[in-house]
N, C-alpha and C positions, 0 to 999 in steps of 0.2 A: 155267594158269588164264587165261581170257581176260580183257576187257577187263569183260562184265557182272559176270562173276563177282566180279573185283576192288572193284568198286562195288559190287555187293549186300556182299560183307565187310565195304567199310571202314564203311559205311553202320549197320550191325551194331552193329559196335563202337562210334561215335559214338551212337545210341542207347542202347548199355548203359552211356557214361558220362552221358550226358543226360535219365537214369527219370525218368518223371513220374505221376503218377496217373492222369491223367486227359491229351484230346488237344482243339483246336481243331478241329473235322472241316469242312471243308467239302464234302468227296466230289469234291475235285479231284484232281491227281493227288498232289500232295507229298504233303498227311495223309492223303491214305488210302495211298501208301507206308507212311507211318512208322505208319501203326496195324496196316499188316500187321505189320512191321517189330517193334514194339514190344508190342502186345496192350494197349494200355493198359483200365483196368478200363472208363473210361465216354468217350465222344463227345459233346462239346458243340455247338451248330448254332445260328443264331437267323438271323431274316430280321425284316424290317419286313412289317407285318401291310400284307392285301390288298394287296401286290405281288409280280410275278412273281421268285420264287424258286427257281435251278433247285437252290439248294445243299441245301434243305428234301430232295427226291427222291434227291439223287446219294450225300447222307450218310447216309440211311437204307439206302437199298443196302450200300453199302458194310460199315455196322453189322453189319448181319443178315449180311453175308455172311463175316464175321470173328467173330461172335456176341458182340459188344460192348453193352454196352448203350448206348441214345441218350436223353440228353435233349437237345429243341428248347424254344425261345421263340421268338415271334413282339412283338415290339418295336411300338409305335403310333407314328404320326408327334408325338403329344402328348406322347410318353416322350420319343422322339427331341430335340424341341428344347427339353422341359426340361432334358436332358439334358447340353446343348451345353455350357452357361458350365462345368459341370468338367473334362469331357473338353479343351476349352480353357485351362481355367484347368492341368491337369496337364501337357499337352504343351505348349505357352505355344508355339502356333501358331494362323493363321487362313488354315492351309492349304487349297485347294480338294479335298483328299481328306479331309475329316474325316467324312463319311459311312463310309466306310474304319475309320473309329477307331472310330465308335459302333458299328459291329458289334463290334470288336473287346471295346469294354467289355462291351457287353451280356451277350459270351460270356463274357469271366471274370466277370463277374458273376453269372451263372448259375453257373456251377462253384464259385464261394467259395460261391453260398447250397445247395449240394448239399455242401460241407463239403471241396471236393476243395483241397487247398492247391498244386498242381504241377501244369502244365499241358503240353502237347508245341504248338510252333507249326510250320508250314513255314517260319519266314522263310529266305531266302537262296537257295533252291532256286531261284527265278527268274533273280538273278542269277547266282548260277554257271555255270546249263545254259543262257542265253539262253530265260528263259520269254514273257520280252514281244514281243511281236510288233515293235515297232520296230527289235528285236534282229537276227533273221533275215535282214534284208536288208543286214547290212552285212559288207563282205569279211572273210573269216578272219583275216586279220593283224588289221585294226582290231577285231575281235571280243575277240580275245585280250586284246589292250592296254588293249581299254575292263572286259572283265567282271576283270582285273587290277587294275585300279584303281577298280574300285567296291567290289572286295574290302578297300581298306586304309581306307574310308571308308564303308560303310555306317549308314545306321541306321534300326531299326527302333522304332516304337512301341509294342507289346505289351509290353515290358520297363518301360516307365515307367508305363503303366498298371496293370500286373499289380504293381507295387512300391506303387501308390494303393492298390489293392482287397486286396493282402497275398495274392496267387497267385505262388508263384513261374514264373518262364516259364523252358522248356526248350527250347534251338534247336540240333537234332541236325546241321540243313543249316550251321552256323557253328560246330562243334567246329571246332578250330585245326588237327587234319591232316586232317579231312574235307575241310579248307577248300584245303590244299596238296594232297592226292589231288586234286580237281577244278578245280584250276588247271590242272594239268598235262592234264589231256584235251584233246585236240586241237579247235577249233570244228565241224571235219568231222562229227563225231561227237557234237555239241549241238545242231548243226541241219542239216537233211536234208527237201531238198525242201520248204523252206517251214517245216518244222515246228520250233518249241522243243523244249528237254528231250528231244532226240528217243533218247539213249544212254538217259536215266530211264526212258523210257517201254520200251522195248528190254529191258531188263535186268528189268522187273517185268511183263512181259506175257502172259507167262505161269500168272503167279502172282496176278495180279486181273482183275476183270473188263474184257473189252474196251470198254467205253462208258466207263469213268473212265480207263485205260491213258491212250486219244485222245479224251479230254475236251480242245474247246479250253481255253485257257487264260483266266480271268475274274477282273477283278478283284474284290475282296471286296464292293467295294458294287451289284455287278452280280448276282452270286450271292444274295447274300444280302437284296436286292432294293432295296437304302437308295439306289442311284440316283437313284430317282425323289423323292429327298428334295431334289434338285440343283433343280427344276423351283418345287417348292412353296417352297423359301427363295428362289430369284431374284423371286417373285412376291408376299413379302412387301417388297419395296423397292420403292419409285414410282419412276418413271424423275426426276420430279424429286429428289427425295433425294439418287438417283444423280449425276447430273449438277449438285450443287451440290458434294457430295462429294469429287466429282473435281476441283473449282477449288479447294477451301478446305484438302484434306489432302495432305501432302505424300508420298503414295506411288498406284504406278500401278496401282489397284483392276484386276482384270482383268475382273468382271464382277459383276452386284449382290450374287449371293451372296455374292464375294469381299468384299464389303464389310458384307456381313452380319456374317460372320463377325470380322471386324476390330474391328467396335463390340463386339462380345461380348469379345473380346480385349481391347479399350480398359478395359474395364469390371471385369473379373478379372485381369489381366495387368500393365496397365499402358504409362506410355509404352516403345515398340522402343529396345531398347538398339542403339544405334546402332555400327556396325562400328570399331574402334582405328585408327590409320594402318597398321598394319603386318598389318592383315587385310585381306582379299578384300570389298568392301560393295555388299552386291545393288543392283542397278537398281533393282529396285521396291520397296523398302521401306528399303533403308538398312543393315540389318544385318549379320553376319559372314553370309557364303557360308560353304559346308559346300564341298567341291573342286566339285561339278554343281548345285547344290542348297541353297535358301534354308528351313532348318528353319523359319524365323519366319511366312515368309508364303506356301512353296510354291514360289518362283520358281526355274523350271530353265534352265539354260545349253541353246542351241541346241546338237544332237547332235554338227555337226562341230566346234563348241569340246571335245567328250569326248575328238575322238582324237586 
């Protein structure tokens, strides 16, 4: 048995311990692995209205060609930032990817009101196989080491959401020996010529279609078009605002949105629990550090502090 084959099994079997109803689609490569993988009955999808959305086209595909059924929404910028203070107030961050989250909610929100109570997500898959592009250019030894140690420290936010909204979340790529199978793969074989996930892609390429197989890699708010939500929030803050902001509050705003977000946090959340003596306390905000990563306010550790 080779090496794909190995993966497609183990793959398999995390799956049949991780049933869900229902799957997160966005018609990139992970979910639509695990909806071949899995068959789940329906595909969830949502994008932000009038913006460009390639995930709306890739998970329709995908559906139809698994014969799954799809429901889409399309979200408004008006939903979006009424939106904000809970998805805030749930994950008690004023992260600069919370665009990221509101698609997240929107989708299990769609699924709880379709009556599906168990969802399928890809998390992990990025990490494991080197999906991000930051990934790929760094030497094999330090590959190892770094997606090693992202594995004992992850976290993902779909699980705190989906515990808000009462979806339970199912993450087949973070079953416990899926997670030991994909340590152990060589980085040779995660990336190749530039490319992430290049063994995933390998191993299922014959068995979906070639445009999602070597679909680059996007993050959610790209796909799903809430990007452009990044533009319309920075441009609700004056630059006076901002720049009073930054003299009077004691953390280092990275940009107006980041501070957008923050007062919404100020408001729902409350004051930043401030990091122990015997914790790790971010630069920018004061809080416990997570090992690379400040859950409270977003703040990451430069790359060669990872390795």
């Amino acid at each position: 048995m080779d090496i794909y084959e190995q993966l497609r099994g183990k793959l398999k079997e995390a799956v049949e311990r991780s049933r869900a109803e229902g799957i997160l689609l966005s018609g990139g490569l992970d979910t639509s692995i695990l909806a071949f993988v899995a068959r789940p009955s329906v595909g969830f999808t949502v994008a932000l209205k009038d913006s460009t959305a390639f995930d709306l086209d890739y998970s329709e595909k995908i559906a139809k060609f698994l014969g799954i059924q799809h429901e889409r929404m399309e979200f408004t910028t008006e939903e979006a930032l009424a939106t904000l203070p809970e998805v805030i107030g749930i994950l008690k961050t004023f992260d600069l990817a919370l665009p990221n989250d509101l698609s997240l909610y929107f989708a299990l929100k769609l699924a709880r009101e379709n009556r599906i109570c168990s969802v399928m997500t890809g998390d992990g898959a990025d990490e494991l196989f080197a999906g991000y592009s930051y990934m790929a250019g760094l030497p094999s030894k330090d590959l190892e080491r770094y997606i090693r140690k992202l594995s004992q420290n992850w976290h993902f936010s779909a699980g705190y959401l989906g515990e808000a909204l009462d979806v339970e979340i199912k993450q087949p790529f973070l079953d416990e020996d899926f997670v030991r199978f994909a340590l152990e793969i060589k980085s040779e074989l995660k990336v190749k010529d530039g490319v992430g996930k290049y063994i995933l892609r390998k191993s299922f390429e014959d068995l979906i279609p070639a445009e999602i197989v070597w679909r680059r890699k996007e993050p959610i708010e790209y796909g799903s078009g809430s990007t452009k939500l990044h533009e319309i929030i920075d441009n609700m803050v004056t630059d006076t605002e901002f720049q009073s902001a930054r003299k009077e509050i004691d953390i280092k705003f990275i940009n107006k949105e980041h501070f957008f977000y923050w007062r919404i946090y100020n408001e729902v959340v409350g004051e930043i629990s401030k990091a122990r003596d015997d914790e790790i306390r971010c630069p920018c905000c004061g809080a416990a550090m997570g090992t690379y990563h400040c859950p409270t306010c977003g703040f990451s550790c430069p790359l060669k502090e990872h390795l």
